[in-house]
PLY file of the C-alpha trace (Angstrom):
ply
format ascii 1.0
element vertex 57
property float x
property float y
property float z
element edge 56
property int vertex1
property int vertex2
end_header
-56.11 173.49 101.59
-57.06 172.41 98.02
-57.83 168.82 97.85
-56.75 166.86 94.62
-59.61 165.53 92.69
-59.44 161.44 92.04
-58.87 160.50 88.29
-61.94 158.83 86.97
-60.87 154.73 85.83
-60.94 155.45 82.56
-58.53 158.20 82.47
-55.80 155.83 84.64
-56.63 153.06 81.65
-56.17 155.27 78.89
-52.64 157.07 80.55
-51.38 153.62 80.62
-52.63 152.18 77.34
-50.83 155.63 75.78
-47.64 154.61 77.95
-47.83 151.34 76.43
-48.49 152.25 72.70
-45.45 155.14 73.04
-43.02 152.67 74.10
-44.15 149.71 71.27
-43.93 153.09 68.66
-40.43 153.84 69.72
-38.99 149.68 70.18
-40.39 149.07 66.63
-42.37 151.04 64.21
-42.71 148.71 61.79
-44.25 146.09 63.53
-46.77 148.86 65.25
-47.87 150.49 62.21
-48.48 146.68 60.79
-51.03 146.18 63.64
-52.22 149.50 63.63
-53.51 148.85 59.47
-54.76 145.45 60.29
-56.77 146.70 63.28
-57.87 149.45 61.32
-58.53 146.93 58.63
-61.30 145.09 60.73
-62.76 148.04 62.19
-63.99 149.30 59.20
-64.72 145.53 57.78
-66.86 145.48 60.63
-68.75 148.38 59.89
-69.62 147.36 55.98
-67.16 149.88 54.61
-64.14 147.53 52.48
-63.82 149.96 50.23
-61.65 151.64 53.03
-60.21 148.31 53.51
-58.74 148.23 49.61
-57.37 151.20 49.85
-55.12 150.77 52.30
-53.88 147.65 50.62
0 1
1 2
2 3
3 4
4 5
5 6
6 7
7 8
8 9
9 10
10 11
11 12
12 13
13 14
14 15
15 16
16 17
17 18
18 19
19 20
20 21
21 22
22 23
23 24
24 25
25 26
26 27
27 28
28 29
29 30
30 31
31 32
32 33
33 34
34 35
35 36
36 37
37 38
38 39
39 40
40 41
41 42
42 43
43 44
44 45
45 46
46 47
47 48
48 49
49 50
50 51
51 52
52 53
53 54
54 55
55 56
């Protein structure tokens, strides 16, 4: 008898975070690809690196 191996945490945390992004993508694109920029945006203003920033804009 082959036992089934536990998922780690993380992996049961990221299946449901992609659950969760797939079904804001498909109720409203717009409003998910306007969070995605500005998160993007202030990822890479943290880091030092606007000029990433402006080009997006």
């Amino acid at each position: 008898m082959s036992k089934r191996k536990k998922e780690p945490p993380f992996l049961v945390e990221l299946r449901k975070t992609r659950a969760k992004l797939s079904e804001e993508l498909r109720n409203d694109p717009d409003a998910f690809f306007k969070r995605l920029d500005e998160s993007s945006k202030d990822y890479f203003k943290s880091m030092g690196m606007n000029f990433y920033i402006e080009s997006i804009d």
